[in-house]
C-alpha positions as CSV (number, residue, x, y, z in Angstrom):
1,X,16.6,-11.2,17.8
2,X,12.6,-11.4,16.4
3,X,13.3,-7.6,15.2
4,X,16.2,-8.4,13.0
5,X,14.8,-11.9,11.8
6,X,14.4,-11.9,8.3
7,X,11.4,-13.1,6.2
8,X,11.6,-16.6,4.9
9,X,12.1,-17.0,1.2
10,X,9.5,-20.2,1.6
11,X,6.8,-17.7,2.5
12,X,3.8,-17.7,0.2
13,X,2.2,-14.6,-1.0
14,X,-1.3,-13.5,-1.2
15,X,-3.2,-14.8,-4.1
16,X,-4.7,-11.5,-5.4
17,X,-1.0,-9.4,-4.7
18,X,-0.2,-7.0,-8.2
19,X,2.2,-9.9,-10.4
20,X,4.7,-7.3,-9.8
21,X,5.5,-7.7,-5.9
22,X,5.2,-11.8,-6.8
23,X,9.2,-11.5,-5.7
24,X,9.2,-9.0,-3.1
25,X,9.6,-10.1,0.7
26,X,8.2,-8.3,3.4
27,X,8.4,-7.9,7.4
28,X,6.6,-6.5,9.8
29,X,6.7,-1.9,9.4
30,X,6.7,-2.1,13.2
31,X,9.1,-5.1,14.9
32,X,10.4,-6.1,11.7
33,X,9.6,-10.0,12.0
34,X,8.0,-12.7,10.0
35,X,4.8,-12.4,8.4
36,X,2.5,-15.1,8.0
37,X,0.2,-15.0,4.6
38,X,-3.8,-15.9,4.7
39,X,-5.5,-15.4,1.8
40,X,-5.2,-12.0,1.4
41,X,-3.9,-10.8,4.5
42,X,-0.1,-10.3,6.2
43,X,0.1,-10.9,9.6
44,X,2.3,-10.7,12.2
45,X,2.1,-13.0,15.0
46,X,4.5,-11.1,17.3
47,X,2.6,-7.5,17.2
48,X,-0.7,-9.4,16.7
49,X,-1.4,-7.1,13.4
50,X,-2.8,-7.4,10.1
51,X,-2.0,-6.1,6.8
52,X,-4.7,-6.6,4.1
53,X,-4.3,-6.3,0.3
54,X,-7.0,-3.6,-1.3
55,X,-7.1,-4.4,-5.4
56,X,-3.6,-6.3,-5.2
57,X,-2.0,-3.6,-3.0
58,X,-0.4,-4.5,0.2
59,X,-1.6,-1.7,3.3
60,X,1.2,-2.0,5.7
61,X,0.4,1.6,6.9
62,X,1.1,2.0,11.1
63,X,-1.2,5.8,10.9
64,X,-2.9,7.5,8.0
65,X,-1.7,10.4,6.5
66,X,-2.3,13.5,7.3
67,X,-5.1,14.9,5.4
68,X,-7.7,11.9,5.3
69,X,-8.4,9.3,8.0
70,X,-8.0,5.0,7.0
71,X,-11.7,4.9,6.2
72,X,-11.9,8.3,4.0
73,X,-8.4,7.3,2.5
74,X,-9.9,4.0,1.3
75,X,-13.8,6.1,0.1
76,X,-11.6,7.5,-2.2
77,X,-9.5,5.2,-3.1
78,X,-12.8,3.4,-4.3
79,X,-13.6,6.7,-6.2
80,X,-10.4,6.2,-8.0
81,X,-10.9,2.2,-9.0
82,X,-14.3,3.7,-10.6
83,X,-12.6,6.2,-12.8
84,X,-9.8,4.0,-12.9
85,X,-10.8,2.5,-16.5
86,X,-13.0,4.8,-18.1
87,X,-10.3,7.4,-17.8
88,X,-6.9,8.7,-19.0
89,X,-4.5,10.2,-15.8
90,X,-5.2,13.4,-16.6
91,X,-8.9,12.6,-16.8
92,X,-8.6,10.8,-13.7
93,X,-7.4,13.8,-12.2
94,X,-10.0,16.0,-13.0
95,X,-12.6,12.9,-12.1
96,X,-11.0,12.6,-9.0
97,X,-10.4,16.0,-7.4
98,X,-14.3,16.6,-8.4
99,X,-14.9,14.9,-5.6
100,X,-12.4,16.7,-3.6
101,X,-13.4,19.3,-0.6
102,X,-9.8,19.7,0.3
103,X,-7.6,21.3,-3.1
104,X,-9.2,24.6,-3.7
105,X,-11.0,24.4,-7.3
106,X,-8.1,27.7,-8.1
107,X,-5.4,24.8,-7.4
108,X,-6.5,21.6,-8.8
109,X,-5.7,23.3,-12.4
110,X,-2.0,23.9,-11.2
111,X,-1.3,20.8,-9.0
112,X,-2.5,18.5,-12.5
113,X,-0.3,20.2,-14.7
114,X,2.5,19.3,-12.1
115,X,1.5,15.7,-12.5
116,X,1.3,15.8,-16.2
117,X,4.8,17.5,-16.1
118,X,6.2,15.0,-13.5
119,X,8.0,12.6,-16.1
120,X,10.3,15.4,-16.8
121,X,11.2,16.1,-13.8
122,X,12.0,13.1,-13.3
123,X,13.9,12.8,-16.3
124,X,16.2,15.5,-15.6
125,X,16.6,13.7,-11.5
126,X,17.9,10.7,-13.3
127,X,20.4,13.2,-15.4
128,X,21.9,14.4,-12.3
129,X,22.9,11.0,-11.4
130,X,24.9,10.4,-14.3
131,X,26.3,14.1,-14.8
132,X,28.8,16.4,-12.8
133,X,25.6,17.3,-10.6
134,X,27.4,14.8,-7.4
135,X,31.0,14.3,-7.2
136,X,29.7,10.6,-7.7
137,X,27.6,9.0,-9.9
138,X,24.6,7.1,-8.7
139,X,24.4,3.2,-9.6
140,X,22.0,0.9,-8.2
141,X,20.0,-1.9,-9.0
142,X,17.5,-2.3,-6.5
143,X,15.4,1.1,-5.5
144,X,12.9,2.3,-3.7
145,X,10.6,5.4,-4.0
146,X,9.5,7.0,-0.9
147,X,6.4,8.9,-1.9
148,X,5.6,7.4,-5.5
149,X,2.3,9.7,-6.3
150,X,0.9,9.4,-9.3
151,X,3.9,7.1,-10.4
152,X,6.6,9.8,-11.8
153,X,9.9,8.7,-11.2
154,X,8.4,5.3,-11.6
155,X,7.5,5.3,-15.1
156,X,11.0,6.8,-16.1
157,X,13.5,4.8,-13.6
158,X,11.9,1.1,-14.4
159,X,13.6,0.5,-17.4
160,X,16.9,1.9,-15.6
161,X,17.0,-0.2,-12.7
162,X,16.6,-4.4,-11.9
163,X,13.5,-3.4,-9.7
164,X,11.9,-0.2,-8.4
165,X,9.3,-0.3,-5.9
166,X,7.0,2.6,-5.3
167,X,5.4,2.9,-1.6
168,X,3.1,5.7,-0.5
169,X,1.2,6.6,2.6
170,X,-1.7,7.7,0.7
171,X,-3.4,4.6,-0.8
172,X,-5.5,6.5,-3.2
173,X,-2.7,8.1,-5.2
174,X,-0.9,4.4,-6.0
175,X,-3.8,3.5,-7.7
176,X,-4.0,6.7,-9.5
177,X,-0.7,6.0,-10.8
178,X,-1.4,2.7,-12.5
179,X,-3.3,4.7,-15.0
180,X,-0.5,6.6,-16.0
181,X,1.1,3.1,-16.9
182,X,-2.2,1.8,-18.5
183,X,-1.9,4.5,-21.1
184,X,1.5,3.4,-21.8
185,X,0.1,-0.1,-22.3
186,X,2.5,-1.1,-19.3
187,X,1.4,-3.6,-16.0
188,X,1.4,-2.3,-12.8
189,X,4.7,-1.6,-11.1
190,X,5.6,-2.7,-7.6
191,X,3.3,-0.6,-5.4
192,X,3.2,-0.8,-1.4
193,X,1.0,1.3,0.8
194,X,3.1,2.1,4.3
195,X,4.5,4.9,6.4
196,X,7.9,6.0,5.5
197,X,8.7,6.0,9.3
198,X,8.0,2.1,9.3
199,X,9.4,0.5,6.3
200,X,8.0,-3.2,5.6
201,X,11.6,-4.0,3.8
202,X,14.7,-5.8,5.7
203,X,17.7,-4.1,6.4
204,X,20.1,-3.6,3.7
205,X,16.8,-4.2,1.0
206,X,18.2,-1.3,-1.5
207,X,21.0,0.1,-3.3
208,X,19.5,3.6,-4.1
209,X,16.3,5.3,-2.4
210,X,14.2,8.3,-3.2
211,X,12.6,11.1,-1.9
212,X,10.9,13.8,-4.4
213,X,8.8,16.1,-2.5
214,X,7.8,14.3,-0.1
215,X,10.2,14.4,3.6
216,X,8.4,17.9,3.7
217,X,5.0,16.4,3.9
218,X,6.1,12.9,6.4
219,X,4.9,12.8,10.3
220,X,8.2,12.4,11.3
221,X,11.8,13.7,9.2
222,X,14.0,12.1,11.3
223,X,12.6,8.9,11.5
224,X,12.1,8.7,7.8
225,X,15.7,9.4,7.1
226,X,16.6,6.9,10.2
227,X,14.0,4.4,8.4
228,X,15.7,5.2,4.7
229,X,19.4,4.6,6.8
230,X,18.3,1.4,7.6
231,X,17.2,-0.2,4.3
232,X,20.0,0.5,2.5
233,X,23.1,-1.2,1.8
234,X,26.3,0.3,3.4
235,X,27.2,1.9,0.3
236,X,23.5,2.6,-0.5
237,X,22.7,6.6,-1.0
238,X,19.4,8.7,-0.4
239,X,18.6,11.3,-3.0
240,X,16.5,14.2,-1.6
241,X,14.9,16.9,-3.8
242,X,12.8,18.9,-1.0
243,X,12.2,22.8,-0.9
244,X,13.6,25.1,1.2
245,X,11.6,27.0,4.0
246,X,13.5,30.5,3.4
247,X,13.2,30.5,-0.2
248,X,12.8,33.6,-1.9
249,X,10.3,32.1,-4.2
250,X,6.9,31.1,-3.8
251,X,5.7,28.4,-2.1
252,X,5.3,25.5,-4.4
253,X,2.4,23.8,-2.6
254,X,0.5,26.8,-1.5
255,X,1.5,29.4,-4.6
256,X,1.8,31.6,-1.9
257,X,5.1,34.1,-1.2
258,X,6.5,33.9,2.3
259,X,4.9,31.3,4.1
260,X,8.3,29.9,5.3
261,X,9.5,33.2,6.9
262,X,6.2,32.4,9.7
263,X,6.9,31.0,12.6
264,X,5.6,27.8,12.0
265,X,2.5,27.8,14.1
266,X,1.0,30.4,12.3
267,X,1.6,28.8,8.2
268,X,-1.7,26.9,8.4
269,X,-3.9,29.5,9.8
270,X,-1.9,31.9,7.1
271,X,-2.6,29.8,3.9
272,X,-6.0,28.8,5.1
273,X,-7.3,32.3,5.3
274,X,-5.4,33.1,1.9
275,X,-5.9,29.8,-0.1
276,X,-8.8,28.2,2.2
277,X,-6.8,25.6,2.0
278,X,-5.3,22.8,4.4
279,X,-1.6,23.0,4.7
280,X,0.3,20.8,6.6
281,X,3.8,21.0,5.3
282,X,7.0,21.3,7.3
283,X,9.7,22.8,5.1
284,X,13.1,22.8,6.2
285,X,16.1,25.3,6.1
286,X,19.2,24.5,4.9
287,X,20.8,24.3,7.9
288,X,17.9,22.6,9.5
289,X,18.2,20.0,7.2
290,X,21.9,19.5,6.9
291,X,21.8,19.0,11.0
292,X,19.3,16.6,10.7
293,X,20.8,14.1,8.1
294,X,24.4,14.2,9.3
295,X,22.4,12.3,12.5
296,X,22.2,9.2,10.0
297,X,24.5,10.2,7.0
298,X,28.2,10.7,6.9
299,X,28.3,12.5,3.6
300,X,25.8,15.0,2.6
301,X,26.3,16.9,-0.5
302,X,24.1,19.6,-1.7
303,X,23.3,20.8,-4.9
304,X,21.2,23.7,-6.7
305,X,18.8,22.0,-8.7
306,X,17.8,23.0,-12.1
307,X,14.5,22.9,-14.2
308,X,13.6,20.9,-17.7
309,X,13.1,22.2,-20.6
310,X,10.0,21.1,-21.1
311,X,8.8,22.4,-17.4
312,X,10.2,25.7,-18.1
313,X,7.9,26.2,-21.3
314,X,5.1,25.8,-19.5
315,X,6.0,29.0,-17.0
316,X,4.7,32.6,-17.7
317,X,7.4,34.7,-19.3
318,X,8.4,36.3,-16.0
319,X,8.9,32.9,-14.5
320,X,11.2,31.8,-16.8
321,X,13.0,35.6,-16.5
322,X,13.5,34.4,-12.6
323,X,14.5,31.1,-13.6
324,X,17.4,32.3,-16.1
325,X,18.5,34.5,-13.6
326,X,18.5,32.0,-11.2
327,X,20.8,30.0,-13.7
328,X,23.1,32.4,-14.3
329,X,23.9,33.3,-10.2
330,X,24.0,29.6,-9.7
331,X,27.0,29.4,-12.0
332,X,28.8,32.1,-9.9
333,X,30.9,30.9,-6.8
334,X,30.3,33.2,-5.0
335,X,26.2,32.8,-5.2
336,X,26.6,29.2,-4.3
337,X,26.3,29.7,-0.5
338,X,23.7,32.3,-0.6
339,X,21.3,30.1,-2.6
340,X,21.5,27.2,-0.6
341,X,20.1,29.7,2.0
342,X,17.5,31.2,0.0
343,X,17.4,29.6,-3.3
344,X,13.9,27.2,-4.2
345,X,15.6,24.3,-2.7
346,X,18.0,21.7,-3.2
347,X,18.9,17.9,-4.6
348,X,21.0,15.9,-1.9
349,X,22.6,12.6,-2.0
350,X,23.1,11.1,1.7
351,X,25.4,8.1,2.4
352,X,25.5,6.0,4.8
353,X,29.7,5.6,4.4
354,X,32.1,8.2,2.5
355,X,32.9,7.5,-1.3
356,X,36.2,6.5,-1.8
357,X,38.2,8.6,-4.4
């Protein structure tokens, strides 16, 4: 069938395509076929669509995401490419969210330090794979980041692994996070602008994919996780760190307490008249979430995630009190359960087949 036909490994590649996707193939995000190559343009005959390349970048996006529209989404992507070599990331941030009438100027402060803090983080998600975190360790060669950012877990996992691809919906933030490998004197990764419901990769494309953040934010959970099902291997795994709606803490995107516990009809209209800000994240329960990836996963194992070192120092003292605390009633059996109901959120490692002892 044209859905399940692969793409050729004859096919050319656009001429201006970042070096580092020189050896990546690509079908079409919606049936899945062929793609032709002109200039610097994928198309597919079959869907009659076409995918350009913006600054060596691949767009296979089917809609935009949710807070800017194609045309805005690419005006400040050019706002970015401006900034883009004058500028150090954290710079760039500041350049860039000057020109930004959706982040509250309180915010933008906050949400750079979480990007200047994101190696870390990612850091200590790598850890987990290798630790007592899983019953399994995590091995893989090829991966793929769902929701890259400003390049994170990219910059700490490419050395790791025979190739990492990074793919966001948001075009602007891909370039941003070439400048965080520009100061590290690095080329580009592999960097693909698409929807995670519509994946431009083959079945069976990936040993290990990664979500950070991110399935709260997507148009569509159960297609992503359908989407992520599909590209890996049959011994492939999904690792999830997303934040749960009932958690006693704040809420991480709008540092605002309670949010979850709203029905969710009224969370926009809530943080917009606290924050004047746009939110537009769906946050899941624990039990939401566990019903919803056993549709596509046979194994799902949870796990209480932790904080780095170098995270934690950057908290206010009573911060860190809640965080030790936290620490110590994770250890406790009896806590387990109730955290996974309450707690911040969780890390999770999906398979597609169950691990044999």
């Amino acid at each position: 069938m044209q859905a399940q036909s692969q793409v050729s490994q004859k096919q050319t590649q656009p001429r201006n395509l970042l070096p580092s996707l020189r050896e990546v193939q690509f079908v079409c995000p919606l049936c899945r076929g062929e793609l032709a190559v002109s200039e610097d343009i994928y198309g597919c005959e079959t869907c009659d669509k076409k995918y350009p390349l913006h600054d060596g970048i691949p767009d296979f996006r089917v809609f935009p995401d949710p807070y800017l529209n194609f045309q805005e989404d690419y005006e400040r992507t050019e706002i970015v490419l401006a900034g883009l070599e004058k500028y150090e990331l954290e710079k760039l941030l500041e350049y860039y969210w000057s020109f930004s009438d959706i982040t509250p100027e309180d915010l933008r402060p906050k949400f750079i330090r979480s990007v200047m803090l994101g190696e870390e983080r990612a850091k200590r998600t790598l850890e987990t794979f290798d630790d007592d975190t899983f019953k399994n360790k995590i091995a893989a060669k090829k991966v793929l980041e769902i929701g890259s950012g400003t390049g994170n877990f990219l910059a700490v996992a490419a050395g790791r692994y025979e190739r990492v691809i990074g793919i966001d919906i948001a075009m602007r933030w891909l370039h941003v996070s070439r400048r965080r490998f520009m100061d590290k004197g690095l080329p580009a990764p592999p960097l693909v602008c698409c929807c995670a419901e519509y994946l431009p990769f083959a079945d069976c494309s990936f040993d290990l994919a990664v979500m950070t953040s991110t399935l709260e934010f997507v148009k569509d959970q159960a297609k992503v996780l359908s989407e992520c099902a599909r590209s890996l291997t049959d011994v492939g795994a999904l690792y999830v760190n997303s934040v749960n709606r009932y958690s006693l803490a704040t809420d991480p995107y709008a540092y605002l307490w309670g949010v979850g516990f709203l029905p969710r009809a009224w969370q926009s209209e809530y943080v917009r008249r606290r924050r004047d800000a746009t939110y537009k994240t769906r946050t899941l329960s624990y039990p939401e979430f566990n019903r919803l990836a056993r549709r596509e996963f046979a194994r799902c194992e949870f796990a209480l995630p932790d904080v780095s070192s170098a995270t934690l120092e950057q908290f206010s003292t009573f911060t860190r009190q809640q965080v030790y605390f936290y620490r110590f009633l994770k250890k406790l059996p009896a806590f387990s359960l109730l955290l996974k109901q309450i707690g911040p959120g969780w890390d999770v490692v999906l398979r597609k087949k169950p691990v044999e002892e």
